[in-house]
N, C-alpha and C positions, 0 to 999 in steps of 0.2 A: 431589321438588321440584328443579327445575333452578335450578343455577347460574347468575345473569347476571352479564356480561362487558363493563364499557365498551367500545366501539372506538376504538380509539387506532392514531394515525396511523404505517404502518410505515417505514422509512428503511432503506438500504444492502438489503444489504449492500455495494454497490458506491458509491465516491465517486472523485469525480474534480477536483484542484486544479486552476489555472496553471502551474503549477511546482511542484519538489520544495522551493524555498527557501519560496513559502507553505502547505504539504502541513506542512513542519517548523514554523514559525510557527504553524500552528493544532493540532498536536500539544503542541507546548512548552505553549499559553496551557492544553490540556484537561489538563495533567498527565501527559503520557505518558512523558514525558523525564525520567530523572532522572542524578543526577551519580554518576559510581564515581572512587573513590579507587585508585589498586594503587601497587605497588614495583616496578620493573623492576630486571633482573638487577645494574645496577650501586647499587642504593639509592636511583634516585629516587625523587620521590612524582610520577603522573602522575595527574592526574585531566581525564576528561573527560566527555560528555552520552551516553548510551544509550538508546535505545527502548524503553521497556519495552512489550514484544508481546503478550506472553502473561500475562495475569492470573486469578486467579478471577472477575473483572468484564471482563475486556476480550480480544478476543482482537483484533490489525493484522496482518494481511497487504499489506506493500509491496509491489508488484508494479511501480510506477514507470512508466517510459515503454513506450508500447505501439509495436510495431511491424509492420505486418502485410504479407501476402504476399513476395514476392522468388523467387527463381529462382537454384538454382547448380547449374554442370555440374561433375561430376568429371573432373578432368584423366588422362590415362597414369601419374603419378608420384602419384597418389591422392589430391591436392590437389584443392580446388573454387577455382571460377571461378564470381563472381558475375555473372549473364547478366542478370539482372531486379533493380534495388535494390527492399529493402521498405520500405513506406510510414509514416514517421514518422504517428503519430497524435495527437490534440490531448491535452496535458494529462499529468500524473502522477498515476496509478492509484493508490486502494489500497482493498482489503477490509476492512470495519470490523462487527466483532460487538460491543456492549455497550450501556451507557446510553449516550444518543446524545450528544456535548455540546453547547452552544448554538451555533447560527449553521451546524450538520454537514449540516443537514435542507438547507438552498442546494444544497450539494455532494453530495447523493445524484442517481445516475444509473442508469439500466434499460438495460442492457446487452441486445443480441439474444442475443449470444452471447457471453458471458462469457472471458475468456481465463484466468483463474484461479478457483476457486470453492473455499471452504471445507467438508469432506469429512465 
């Protein structure tokens, strides 16, 4: 007897924000960020926000702003000389495996050519 399988709609693995400030904004709202506490060497208490990347449910890859082609020559002194700038791309990258969270499915995009890809 076979197995049957709803289809259900697939997303990512690639998305792409406006910016890193709303990339962070809709990571915060999904739960991805959470708060660490430490001591630094004279007894402070610091605490700040972290990404959490890597989970049994989730895996992010930031990849951030893309930037493609450019051109540099090597100089005598074995420094490069940028001959061609490369071209800012729209928007801040990032690779997303997991349950997908609500409002993520906007921000999936199909890359020709992928500049990062999960292995």
């Amino acid at each position: 007897m076979e197995e049957e399988f709803e289809s259900v709609p697939t997303y990512g693995p690639y998305f792409k924000w406006s910016s890193e400030k709303t990339w962070k904004t809709a990571a915060k709202k999904a739960g991805f960020y959470k708060t660490v506490t430490e001591e630094d060497e004279e007894g402070n208490i610091i605490t700040s926000e972290v990404l959490d990347a890597y989970t049994h449910e989730h895996s992010i890859d930031v990849v951030g702003v893309i930037y493609k082609g450019g051109e540099w020559e090597e100089q005598e002194d074995g420094t490069l000389k940028e001959v061609e700038a490369p071209v800012k791309q729209d928007g801040f990258h990032v690779n997303y495996l997991g349950p997908l969270p609500e409002g993520w499915d906007k921000k999936s995009v199909s890359p020709k050519t992928p500049v990062r890809v999960f292995a």
